[in-house]
C-alpha distance (Angstrom), angle and dihedral (degrees) to the residues before:
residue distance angle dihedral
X1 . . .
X2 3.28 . .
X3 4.05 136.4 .
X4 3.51 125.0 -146.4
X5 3.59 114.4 -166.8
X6 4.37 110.7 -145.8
X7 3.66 98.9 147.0
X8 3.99 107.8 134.8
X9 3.35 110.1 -157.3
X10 4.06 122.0 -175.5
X11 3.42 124.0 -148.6
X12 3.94 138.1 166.1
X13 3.88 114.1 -105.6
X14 3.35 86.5 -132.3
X15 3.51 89.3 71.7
X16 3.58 101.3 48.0
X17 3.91 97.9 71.7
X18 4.33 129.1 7.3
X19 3.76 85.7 -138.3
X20 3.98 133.9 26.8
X21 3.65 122.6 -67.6
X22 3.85 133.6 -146.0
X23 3.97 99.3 -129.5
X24 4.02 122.6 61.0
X25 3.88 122.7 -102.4
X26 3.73 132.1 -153.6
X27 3.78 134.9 -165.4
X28 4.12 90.3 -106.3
X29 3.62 105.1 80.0
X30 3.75 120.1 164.2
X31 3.90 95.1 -156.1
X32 3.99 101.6 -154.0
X33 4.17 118.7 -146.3
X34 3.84 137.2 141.4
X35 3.43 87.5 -79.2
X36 3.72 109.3 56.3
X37 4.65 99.7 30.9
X38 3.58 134.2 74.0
X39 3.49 116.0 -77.5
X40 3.55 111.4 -104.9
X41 4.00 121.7 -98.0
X42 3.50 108.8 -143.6
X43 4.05 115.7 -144.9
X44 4.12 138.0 -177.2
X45 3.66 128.6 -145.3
X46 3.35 132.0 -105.5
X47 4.26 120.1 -171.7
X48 3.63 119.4 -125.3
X49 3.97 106.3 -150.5
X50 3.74 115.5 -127.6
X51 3.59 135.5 -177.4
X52 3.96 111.4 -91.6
X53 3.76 89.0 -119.1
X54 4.08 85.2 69.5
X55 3.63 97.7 42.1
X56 3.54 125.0 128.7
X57 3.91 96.4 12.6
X58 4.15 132.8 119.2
X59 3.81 104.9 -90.4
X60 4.01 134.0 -160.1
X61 3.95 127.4 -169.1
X62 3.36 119.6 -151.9
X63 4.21 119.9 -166.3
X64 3.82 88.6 -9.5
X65 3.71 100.5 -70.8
X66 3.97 117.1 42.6
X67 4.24 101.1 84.7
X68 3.69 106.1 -163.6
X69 4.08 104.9 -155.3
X70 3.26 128.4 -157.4
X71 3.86 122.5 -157.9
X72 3.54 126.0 171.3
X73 3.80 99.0 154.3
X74 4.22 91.1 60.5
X75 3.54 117.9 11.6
X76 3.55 111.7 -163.8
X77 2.88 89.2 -143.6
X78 4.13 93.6 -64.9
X79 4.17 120.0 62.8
X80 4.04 81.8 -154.1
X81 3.49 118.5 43.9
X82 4.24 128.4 168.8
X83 3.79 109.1 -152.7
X84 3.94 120.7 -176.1
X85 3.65 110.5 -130.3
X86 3.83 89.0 -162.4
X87 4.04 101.7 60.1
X88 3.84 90.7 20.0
X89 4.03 85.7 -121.2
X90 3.74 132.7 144.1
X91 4.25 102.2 -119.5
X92 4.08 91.4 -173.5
X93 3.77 152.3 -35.1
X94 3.86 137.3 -137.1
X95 3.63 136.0 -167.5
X96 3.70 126.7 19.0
X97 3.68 121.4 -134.4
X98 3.93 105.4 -86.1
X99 3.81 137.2 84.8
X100 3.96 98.0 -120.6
X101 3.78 129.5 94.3
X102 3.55 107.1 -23.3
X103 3.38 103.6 -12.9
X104 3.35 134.6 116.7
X105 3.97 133.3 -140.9
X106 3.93 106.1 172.4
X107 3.52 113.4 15.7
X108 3.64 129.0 -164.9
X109 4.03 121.4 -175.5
X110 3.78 138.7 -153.2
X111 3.45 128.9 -175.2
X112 4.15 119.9 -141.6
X113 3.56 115.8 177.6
X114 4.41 99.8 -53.8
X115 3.81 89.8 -28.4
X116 4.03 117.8 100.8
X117 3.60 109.4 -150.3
X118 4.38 108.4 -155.8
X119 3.59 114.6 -164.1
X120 4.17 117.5 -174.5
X121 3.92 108.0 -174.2
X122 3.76 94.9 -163.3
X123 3.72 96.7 49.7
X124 4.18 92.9 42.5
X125 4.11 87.7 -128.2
X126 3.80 135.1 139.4
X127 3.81 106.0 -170.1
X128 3.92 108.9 -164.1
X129 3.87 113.1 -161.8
X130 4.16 125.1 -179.3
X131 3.59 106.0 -140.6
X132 3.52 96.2 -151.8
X133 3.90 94.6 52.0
X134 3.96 87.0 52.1
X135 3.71 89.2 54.7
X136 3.44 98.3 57.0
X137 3.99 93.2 28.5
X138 4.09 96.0 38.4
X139 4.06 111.9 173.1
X140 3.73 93.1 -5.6
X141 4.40 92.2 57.7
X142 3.98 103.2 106.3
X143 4.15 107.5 -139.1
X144 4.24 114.5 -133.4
X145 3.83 107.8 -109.0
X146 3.70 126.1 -157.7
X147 3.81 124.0 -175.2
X148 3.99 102.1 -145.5
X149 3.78 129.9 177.7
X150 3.86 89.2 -120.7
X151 4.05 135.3 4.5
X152 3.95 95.1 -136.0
X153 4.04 114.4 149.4
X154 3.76 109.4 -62.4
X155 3.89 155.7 157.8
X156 3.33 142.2 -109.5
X157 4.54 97.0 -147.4
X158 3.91 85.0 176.4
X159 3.34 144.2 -32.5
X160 3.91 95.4 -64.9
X161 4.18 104.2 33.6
X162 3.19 127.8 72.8
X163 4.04 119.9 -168.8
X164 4.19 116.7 -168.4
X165 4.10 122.9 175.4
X166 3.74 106.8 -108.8
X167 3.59 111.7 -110.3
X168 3.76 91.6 -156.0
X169 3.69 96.0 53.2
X170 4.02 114.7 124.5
X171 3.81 119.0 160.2
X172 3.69 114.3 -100.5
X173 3.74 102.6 -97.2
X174 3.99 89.7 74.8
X175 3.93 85.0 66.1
X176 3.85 101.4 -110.3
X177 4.36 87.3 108.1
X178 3.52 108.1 -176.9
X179 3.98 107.7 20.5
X180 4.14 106.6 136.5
X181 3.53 128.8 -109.5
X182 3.92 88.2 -144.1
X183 3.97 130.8 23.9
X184 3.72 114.7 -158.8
X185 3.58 121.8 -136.6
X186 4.30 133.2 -151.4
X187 3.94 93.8 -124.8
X188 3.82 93.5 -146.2
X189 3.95 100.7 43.9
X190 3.78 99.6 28.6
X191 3.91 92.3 -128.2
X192 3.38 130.7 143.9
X193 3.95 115.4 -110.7
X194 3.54 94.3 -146.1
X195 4.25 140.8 28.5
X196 3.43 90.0 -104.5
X197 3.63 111.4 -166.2
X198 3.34 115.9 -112.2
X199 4.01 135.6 -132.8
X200 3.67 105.5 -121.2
X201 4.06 104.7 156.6
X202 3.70 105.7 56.7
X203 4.11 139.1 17.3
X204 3.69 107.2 -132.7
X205 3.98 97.1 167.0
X206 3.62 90.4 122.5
X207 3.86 92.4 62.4
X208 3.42 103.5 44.5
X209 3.64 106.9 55.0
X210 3.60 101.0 159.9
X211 3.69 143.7 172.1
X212 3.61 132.9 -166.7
X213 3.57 143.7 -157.1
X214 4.02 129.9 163.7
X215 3.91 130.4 -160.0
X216 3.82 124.5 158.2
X217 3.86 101.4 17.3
X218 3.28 95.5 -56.5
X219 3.93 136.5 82.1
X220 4.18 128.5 -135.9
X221 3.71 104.8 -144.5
X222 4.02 111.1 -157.5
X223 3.90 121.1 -155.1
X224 3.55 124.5 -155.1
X225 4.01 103.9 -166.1
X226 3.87 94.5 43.1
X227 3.90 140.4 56.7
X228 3.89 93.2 -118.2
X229 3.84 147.3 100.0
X230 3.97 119.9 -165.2
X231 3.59 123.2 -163.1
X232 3.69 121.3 -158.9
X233 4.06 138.0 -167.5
X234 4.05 117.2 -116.3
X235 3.34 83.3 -88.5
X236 3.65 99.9 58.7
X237 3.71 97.1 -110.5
X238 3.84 114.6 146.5
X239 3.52 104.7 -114.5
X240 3.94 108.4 164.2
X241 4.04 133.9 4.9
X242 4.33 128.7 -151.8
X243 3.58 124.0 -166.7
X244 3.54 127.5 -172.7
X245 3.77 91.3 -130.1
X246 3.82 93.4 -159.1
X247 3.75 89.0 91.0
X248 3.43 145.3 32.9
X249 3.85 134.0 -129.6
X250 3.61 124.1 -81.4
X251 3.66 118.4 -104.1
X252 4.19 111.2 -126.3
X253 3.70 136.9 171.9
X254 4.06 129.4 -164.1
X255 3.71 112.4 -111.6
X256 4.39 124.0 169.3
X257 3.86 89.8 -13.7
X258 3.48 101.8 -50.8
X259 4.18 134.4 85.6
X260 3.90 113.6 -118.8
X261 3.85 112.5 -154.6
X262 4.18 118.0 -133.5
X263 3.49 100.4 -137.4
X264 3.89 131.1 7.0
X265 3.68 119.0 -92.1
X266 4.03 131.9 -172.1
X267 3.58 107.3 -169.8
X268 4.11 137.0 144.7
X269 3.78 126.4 -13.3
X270 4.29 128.9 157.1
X271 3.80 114.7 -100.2
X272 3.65 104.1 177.8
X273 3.96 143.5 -44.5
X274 3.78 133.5 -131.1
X275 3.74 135.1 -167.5
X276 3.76 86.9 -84.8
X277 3.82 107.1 7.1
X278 3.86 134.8 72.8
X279 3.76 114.9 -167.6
X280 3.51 135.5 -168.1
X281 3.66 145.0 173.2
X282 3.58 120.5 -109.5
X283 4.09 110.8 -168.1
X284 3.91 87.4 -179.5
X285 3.90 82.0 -163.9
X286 3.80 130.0 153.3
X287 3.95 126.5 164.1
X288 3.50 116.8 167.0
X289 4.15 130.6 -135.6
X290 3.88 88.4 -115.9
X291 4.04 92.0 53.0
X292 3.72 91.6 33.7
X293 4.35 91.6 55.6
X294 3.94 87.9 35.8
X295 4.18 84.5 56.1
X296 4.11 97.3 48.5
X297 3.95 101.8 -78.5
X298 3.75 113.1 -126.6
X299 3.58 90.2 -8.2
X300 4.20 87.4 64.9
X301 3.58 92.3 49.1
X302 4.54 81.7 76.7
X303 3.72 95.8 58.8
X304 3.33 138.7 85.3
X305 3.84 96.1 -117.9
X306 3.76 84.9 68.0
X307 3.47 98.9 58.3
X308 3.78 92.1 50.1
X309 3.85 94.8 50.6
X310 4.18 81.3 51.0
X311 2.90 103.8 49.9
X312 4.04 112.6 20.9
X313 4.00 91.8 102.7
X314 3.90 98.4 38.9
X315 3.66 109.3 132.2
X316 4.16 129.3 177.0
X317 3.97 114.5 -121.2
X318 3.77 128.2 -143.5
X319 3.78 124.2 -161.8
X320 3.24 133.4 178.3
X321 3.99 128.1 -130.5
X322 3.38 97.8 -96.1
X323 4.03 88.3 56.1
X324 4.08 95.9 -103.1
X325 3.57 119.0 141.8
X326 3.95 105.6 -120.8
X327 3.75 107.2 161.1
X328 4.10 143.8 16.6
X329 3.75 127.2 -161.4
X330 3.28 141.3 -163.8
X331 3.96 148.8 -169.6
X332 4.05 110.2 -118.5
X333 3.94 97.7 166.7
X334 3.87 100.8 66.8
X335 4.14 133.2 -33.1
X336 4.02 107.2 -100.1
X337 3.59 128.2 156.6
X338 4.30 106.5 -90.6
X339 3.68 108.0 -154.2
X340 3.69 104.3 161.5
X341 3.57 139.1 40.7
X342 3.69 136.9 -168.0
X343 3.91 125.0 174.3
X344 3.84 129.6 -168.3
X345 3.87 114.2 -146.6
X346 3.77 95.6 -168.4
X347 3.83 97.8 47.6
X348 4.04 95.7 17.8
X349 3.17 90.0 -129.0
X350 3.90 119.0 167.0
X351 4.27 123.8 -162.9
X352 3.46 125.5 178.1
X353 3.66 139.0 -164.7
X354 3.42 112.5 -123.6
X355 3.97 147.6 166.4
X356 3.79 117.5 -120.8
X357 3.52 131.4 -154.4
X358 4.24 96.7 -73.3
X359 3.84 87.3 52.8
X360 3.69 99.1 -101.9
X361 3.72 137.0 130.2
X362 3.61 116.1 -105.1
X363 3.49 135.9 171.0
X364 3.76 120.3 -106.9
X365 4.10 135.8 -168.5
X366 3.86 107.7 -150.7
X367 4.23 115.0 -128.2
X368 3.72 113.8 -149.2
X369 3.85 113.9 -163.8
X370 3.72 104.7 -120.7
């Protein structure tokens, strides 16, 4: 059954943090613990066989048996390929390797709802497919392209706006006052639609790891580096706050231009969106500089033993569209690095991308106990 999480919890900002933090606060904090979420539903995985020529590559399903694959390391010969699980057959491809016209060299891909959203960093493109219209239309369906000045996390609001998370964006008391959160883009021209001001004194990419999605008017921003979740109004007002109150924010100082985190954290980043589901991934991971030197340093970060103390708390987050909390999950078979998710409303069905035991991406189906 499920959980929804409405508690509204005010707190000082003074008491969120000893020192000042990058992100914004507000008053309406949903402070999240054992007592207040879901339980969490535990699952196994089962492999779903592909052809070698799609191994180790980022993988969607759509309605249970189209797998969209994504392979930027060995197109063959496609980046973006839709394969049939039922007949075994290849439905269509997208993007050779290259970084002219419409091609593609290092392709990244989101999932919103039955639209796949390809970003290439090198190339400055955002290819925006429907996955219905390439069913019908296969090899012949011609993706959206947008030339953008960067391919950070963003949304599609409608068919003409485009809204990314600023990687520049440091709060005000770091002396960049004024630099957005989000920069909106014309989705057929790629141009700003606004003189956004830009952050020209420090680089704070590295602490503001964000991800986006938006449902209902409002957006769900996701941050990597930090315990938190902010949810905003269309017009980018801050309107409510969760954090994972089983940790506490990195410490950080500003050194040559750039902020250097303490410790390393793992937190929130999107995974995918459904009609009525937004899902993210929750790495719920802290290791400390005095544990990580203890362990080896860099020379840790190789093994095994690394990966387990990364990943051993790492949990997948549902929401709902009106930004509750409503379910948790969980790996029980083995700790592996989860990169992608997929979920099927009809036949709540849950797949995962995950690494197996030679380091590779595989494709997983997730078994519930019933």
């Amino acid at each position: 059954m499920k959980k929804i999480i409405t508690i509204m919890v005010a707190v000082a900002v003074s008491s969120l943090a000893a020192i000042a933090q990058p992100y914004p606060t507000t008053d309406n904090i949903v402070r999240l613990n054992d007592q207040n979420m879901p339980s969490v539903e535990y699952f196994t995985l089962e492999k779903i066989n592909l052809p070698e020529k799609y191994a180790d590559a980022q993988y969607f399903v759509y309605n249970d048996s189209v797998v969209i694959i994504i392979n930027n390391q060995h197109p063959l010969p496609f980046v973006v390929t839709f394969y049939n699980l039922n007949t075994k057959k290849e439905i269509a491809g997208f993007f050779l390797d290259g970084t002219w016209s419409d091609r593609i060299s290092k392709g990244g891909g989101r999932m919103y709802q039955n639209t796949l959203i390809v970003g290439d960093g090198f190339a400055r493109i955002i290819a925006r497919l429907n996955v219905d219209s390439v069913l019908t239309e296969k090899y012949a369906y011609k993706p959206a392209i947008t030339r953008l000045p960067t391919t950070n996390s963003c949304v599609f609001v409608d068919e003409n706006t485009i809204t990314m998370a600023n990687t520049m964006y440091v709060g005000g008391e770091y002396g960049v006052e004024g630099v957005p959160e989000f920069i909106q883009y014309d989705a057929r021209t790629g141009k700003p639609l606004a003189d956004y001001k830009q952050n020209n004194k420090n680089f704070p990419a590295n602490l503001t790891g964000r991800s986006i999605a938006y449902s209902n008017s409002k957006y769900i921003v996701f941050w990597h580096n930090f315990p938190i979740i902010t949810i905003y109004d269309k017009d980018f007002n801050l309107i409510k706050m969760y954090r994972d109150d089983k940790f506490k924010d990195n410490e950080f100082r500003e050194e040559n231009k750039n902020f250097l985190m303490k410790d390393f954290d793992s937190f929130f980043g999107y995974a995918c969106q459904t009609d009525n589901y937004i899902f993210a991934h929750n790495g719920r991971g802290h290791i400390s500089r005095d544990e990580f030197i203890k362990k080896g340093g860099v020379q840790w970060i190789e093994t095994a033993d690394f990966t387990k103390a990364r990943l051993k708390n790492q949990e997948i987050w549902c929401f709902d569209n009106d930004m509750n909390l409503v379910r948790r999950f969980k790996c029980k078979s083995r700790i592996c690095f989860i990169s992608g998710v997929s979920y099927n409303e009809k036949s709540k069905t849950l797949f995962v991308n995950a690494m197996d035991e030679s380091e590779k991406y595989c494709l997983y189906r997730c078994k519930f106990k019933k």
